[in-house]
PALUM-999299 format. One record per residue (C-alpha): residue in three letters; x negated, y negated, z. Coordinates in steps of 0.001 Angstrom, whole numbers, plus 524288, in hexadecimal, padded with zeros to 5 digits. Example, Ala and Ser with C-alpha at 12.3 -4.5 7.8 and 13.67 -1.06 7.14 Angstrom:
BEGIN
ALA7CFF48119481E78 SER7CA9A8042481BE4 
END
This chain:
BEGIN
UNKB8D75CF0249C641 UNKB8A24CE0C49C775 UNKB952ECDAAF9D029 UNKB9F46CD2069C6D8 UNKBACFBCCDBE9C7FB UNKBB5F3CD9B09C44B UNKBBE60CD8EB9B9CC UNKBCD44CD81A9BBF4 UNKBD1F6CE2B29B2CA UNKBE109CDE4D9B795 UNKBDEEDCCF8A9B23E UNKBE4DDCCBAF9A5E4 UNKBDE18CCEC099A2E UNKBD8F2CC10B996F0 UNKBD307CC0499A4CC UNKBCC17CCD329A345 UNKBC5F7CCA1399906 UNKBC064CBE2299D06 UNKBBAC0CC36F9A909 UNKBB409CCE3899FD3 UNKBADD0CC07D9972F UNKBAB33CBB7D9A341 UNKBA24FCC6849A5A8 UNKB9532CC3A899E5B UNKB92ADCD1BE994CE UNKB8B03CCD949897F UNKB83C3CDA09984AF UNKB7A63CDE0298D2D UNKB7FCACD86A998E8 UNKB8D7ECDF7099988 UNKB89E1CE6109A902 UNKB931FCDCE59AF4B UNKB9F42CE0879A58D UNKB9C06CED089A64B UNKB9B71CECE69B51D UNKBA7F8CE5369B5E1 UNKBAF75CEE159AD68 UNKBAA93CF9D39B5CA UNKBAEC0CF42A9C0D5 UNKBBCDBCF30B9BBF3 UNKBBE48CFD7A9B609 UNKBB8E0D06649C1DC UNKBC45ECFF8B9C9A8 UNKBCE43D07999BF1A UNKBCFA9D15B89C4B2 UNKBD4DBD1A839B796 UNKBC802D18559B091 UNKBBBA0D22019B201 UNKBB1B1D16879AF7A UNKBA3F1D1A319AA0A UNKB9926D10219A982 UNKB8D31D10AA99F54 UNKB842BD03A49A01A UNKB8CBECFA2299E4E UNKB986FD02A299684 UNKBA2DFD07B799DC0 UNKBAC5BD12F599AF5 UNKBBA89D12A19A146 UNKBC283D1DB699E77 UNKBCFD9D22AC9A263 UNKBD1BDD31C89A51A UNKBE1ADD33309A4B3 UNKBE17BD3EBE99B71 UNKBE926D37EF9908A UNKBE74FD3EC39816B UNKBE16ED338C97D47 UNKBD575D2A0E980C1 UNKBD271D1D2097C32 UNKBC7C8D143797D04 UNKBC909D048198026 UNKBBA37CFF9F97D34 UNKBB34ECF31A97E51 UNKBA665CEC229806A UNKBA259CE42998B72 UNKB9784CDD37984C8 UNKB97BDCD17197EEE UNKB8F23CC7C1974D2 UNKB855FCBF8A97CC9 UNKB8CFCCB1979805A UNKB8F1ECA55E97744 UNKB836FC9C7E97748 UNKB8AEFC90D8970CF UNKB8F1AC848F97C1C UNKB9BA4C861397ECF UNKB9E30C930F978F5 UNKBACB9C96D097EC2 UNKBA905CA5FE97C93 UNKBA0F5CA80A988C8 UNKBA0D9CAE4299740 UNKBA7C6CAAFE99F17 UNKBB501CAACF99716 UNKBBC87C9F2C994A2 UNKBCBD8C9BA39905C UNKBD292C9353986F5 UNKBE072C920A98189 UNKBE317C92B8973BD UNKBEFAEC916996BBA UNKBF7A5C97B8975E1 UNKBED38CA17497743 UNKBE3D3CA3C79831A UNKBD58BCA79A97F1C UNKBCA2FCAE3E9872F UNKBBBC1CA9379833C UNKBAFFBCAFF8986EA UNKBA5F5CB7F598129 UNKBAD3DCC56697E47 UNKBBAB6CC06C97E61 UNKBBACBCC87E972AA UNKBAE35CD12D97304 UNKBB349CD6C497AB3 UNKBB8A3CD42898839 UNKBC588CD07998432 UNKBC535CE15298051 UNKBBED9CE60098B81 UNKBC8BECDECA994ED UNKBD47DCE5D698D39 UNKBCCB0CF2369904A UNKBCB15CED4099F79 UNKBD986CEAA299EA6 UNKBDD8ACF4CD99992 UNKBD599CFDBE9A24C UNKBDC4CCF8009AD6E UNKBEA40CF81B9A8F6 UNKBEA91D066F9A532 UNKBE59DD0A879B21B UNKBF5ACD07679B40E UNKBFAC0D0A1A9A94D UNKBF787D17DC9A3D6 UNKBF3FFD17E599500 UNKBF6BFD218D98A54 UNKBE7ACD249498757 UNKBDA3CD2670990CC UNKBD36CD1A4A98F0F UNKBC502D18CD98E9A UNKBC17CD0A27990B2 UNKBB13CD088B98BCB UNKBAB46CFC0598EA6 UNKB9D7CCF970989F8 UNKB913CCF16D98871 UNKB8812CEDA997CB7 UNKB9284CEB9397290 UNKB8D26CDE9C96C32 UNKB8015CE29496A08 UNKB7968CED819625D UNKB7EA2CFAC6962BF UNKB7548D02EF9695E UNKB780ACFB3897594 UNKB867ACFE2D9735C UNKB8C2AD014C981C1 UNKB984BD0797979A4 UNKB8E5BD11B6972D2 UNKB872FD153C97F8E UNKB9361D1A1D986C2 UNKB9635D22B797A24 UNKB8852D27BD97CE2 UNKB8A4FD2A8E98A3A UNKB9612D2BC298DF1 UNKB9CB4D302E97FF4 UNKBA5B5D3B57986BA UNKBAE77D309398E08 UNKBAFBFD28D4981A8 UNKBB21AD353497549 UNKBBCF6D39B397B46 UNKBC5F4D2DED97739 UNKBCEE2D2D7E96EBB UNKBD029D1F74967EF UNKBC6BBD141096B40 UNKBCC93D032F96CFA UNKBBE70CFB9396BF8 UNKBC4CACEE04971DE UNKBBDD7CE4EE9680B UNKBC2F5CD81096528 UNKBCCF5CDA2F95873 UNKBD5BACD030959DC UNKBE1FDCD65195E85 UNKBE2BFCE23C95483 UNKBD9F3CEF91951EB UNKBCEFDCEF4594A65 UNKBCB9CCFDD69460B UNKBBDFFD02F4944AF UNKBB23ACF9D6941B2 UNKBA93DCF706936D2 UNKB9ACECFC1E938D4 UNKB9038CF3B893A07 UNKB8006CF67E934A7 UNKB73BBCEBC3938A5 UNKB6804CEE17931FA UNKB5C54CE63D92DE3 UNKB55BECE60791F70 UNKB471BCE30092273 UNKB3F58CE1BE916E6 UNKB2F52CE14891918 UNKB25FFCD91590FB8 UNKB18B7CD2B69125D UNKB167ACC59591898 UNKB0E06CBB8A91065 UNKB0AC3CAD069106E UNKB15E2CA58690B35 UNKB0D01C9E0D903E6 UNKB072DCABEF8FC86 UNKB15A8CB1668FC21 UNKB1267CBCC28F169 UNKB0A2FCC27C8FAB6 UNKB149ECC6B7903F2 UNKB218BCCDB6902AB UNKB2C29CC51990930 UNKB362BCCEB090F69 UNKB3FEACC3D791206 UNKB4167CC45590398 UNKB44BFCD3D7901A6 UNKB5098CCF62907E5 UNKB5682CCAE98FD1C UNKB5C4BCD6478F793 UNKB627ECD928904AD UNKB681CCCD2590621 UNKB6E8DCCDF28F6FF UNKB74AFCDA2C8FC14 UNKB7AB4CD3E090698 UNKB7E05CC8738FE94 UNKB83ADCD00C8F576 UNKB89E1CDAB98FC52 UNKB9961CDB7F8FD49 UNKB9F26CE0C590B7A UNKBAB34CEB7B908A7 UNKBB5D9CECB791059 UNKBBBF7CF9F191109 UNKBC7FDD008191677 UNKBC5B5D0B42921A3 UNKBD2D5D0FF69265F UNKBDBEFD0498921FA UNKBD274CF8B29281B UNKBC9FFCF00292018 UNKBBC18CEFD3924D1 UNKBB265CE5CF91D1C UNKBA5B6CE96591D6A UNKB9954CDF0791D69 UNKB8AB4CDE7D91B5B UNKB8270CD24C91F83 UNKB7445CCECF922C0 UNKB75C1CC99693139 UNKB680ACC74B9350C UNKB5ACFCC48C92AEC UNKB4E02CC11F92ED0 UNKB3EC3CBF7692915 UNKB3440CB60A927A0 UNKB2A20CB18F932A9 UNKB2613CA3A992C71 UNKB274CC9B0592214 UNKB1BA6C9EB69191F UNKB1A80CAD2091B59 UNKB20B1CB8F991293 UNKB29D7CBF2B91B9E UNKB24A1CCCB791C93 UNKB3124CD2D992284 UNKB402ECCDDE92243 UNKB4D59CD3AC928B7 UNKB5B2ECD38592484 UNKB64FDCD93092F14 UNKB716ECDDAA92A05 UNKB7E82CE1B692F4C UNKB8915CE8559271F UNKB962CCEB6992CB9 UNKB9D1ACF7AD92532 UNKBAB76CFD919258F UNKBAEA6D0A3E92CE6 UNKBB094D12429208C UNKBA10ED1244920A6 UNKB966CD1BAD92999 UNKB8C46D156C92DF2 UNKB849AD1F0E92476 UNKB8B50D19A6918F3 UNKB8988D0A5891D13 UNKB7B21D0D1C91E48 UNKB7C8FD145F912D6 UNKB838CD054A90BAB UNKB77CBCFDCF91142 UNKB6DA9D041C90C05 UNKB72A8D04D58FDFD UNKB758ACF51690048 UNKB684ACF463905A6 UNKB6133CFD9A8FD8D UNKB5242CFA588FBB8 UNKB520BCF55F90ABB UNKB4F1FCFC93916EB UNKB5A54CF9D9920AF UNKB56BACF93892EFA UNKB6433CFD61937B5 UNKB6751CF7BB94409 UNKB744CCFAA094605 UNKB7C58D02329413B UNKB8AABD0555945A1 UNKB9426D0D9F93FF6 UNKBA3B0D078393BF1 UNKBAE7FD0CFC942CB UNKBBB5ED119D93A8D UNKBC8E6D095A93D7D UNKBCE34D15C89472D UNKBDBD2D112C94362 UNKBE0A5D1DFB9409F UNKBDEDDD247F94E3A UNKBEBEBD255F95582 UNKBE6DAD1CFA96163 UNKBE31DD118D95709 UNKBEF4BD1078952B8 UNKBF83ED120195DDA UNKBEE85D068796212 UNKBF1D9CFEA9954D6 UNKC0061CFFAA9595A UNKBFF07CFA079656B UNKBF57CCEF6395F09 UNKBFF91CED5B95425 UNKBF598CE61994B3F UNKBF058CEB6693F43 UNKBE281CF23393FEA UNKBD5D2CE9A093BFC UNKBC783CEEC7937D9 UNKBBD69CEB7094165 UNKBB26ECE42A93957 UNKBA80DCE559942A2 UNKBA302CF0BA949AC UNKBA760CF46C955F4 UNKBA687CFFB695FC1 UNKBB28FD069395A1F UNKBA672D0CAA951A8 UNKBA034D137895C79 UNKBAD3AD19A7960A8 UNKBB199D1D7495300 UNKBA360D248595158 UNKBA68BD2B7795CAF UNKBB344D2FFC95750 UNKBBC2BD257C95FB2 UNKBC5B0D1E38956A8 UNKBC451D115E95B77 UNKBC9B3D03AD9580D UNKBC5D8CF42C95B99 UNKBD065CEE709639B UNKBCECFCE37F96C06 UNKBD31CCD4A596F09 UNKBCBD1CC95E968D8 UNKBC8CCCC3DE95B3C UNKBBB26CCBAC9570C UNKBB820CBD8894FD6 UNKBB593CB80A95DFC UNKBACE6CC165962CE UNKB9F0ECBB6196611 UNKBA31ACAD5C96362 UNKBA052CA36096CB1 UNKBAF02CA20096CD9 UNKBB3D8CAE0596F50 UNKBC177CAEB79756E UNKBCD33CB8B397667 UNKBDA22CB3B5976E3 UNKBE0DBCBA04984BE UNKBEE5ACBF9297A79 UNKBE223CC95697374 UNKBDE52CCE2897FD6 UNKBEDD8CCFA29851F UNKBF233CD6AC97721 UNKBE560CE0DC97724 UNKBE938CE25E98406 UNKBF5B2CE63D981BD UNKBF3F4CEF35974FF UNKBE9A9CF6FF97D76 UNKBF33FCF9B298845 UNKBFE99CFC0A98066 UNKBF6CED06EE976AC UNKBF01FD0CDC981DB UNKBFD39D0DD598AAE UNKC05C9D11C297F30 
END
């Protein structure tokens, strides 16, 4: 482990957090965290710690009926570039309308979460809860999925994560649960023609231009939104990325349109493919990612003894988040965390210190119930 200052799992919440911004974890570069977190969490005698790269497992073993599962990243988005930026490392403070705010790049993406889980780690090595707790903190969350830290400790180390009952994934969602998550599908449209002088254009085939009907599609197309279990989930389909064209008097002899579409949990990824290529038809459609939507889990008895102690009223999750991998595993799961999602990855991204006290406390109070 590389030497750092350890983290004081016994400070309040706001200062815990701050010391885990002040720890530099962009994606790629999370050793440190995950270092730092080992080291606390090895000082905990109630916790059998296991340590894969730079993912860590904590786990009680008190023989309870039920286990649950607190989960969060440690990665986050690489820093602001803009002067000034407030959203940065180290953290920062400011006072606002009576309310005390926490800047710093994963404020709410998701340090703010992973300090309740710290927290809460600590304070129930006192206080004895009602359920086993696994706590599962993990790398390569912001980035492309086969890098995901959360997916290689389900590879290798899946028989001290599938026996739980219920999963929390500590996301920012703004003081209430959001259940399940939409799915998400990248793929690129790449259309082939023949390059030609500019000047002779009817002796090429310009590829940039069997784009068109693509683009209508998209222009045209109309997102649902459709109910899965009493939530509201609204899907969306957008180009995110085109290119084509290497100068200004040549035929473009190949062109690319990247598109992302974001579907509701009442779909398989089978039948969202399936939707694509009847949008798409006539095209060849080139995957590169493709993740499957998670259903709400509100019905499991753990998710709503949790909405009780919440007391808000249930929210769909819009975009996709790990609660996917759990449900595909068979792990009800649900996004709960402190932060507004809206100010994840800005260059001003805060949490107010009352989110971070009142996730806090709903945490504690379900698991100790």
């Amino acid at each position: 482990m590389t030497s750092q200052t350890a983290l004081n799992l016994s400070a309040p919440i706001e200062q815990l957090t701050a010391q885990l911004i002040d720890i530099y974890s962009v994606s790629g570069s999370e050793q440190q965290l995950a270092d730092a977190v080992q080291q606390a969490l090895a000082a905990l005698p109630h916790l059998e710690v296991t340590r894969d790269g730079d993912a860590l497992i904590a786990r009680t073993q008190l023989g309870k009926d039920k286990r649950v599962i607190l989960a969060g990243h440690l990665d986050t988005v690489p820093l602001p570039t803009t002067p000034g930026s407030l959203g940065t490392v180290p953290s920062s403070w400011q006072e606002q309308e009576g309310q005390r705010l926490l800047y710093g790049r994963g404020a709410v993406d998701m340090k703010g979460g992973v300090a309740v889980q710290l927290a809460l780690a600590a304070a129930l090595a006192r206080e004895e809860p009602s359920y086993d707790i696994t706590y599962i903190f993990y790398d390569h969350e912001e980035v492309a999925s086969d890098l995901s830290g959360l997916a290689r400790l389900l590879r290798n180390h899946s028989q001290k994560i599938l026996d739980a009952d219920f999963a929390v994934l500590l996301e920012p969602t703004d003081g209430t649960i959001e259940g399940g998550c939409n799915g998400t599908i990248r793929f690129w449209i790449r259309p082939t023609g023949l390059a030609a002088h500019s000047g002779r254009s009817w002796k090429g085939d310009n590829a940039i231009h069997k784009l068109a009907p693509a683009l209508a599609a998209l222009a045209a197309y109309q997102p649902a939104t459709y109910r899965v279990e009493g939530l509201d989930y609204r899907e969306g389909l957008n180009a995110v990325q085109i290119s084509g064209g290497v100068a200004g008097n040549v035929i473009p002899d190949s062109a690319g349109l990247h598109i992302n579409y974001r579907f509701a949990p009442n779909k398989t990824l089978d039948e969202a493919v399936a939707h694509l290529r009847e949008v798409f038809a006539g095209y060849d459609l080139d995957f590169v990612d493709l993740s499957s939507a998670a259903r709400p889990g509100l019905d499991a008895p753990l998710s709503r003894s949790l909405i009780e102690s919440v007391g808000q009223e249930p929210k769909p999750k819009y975009g996709w988040t790990d609660v996917a991998r759990f449900s595909e595993v068979g792990i009800p799961a649900v996004n709960f965390g402190p932060g507004d999602a809206l100010l994840a990855h800005t260059d001003h991204e805060h949490v107010k210190v009352s989110e971070l006290e009142a996730c806090y406390r709903a945490l504690k109070t379900w698991l100790t119930a």
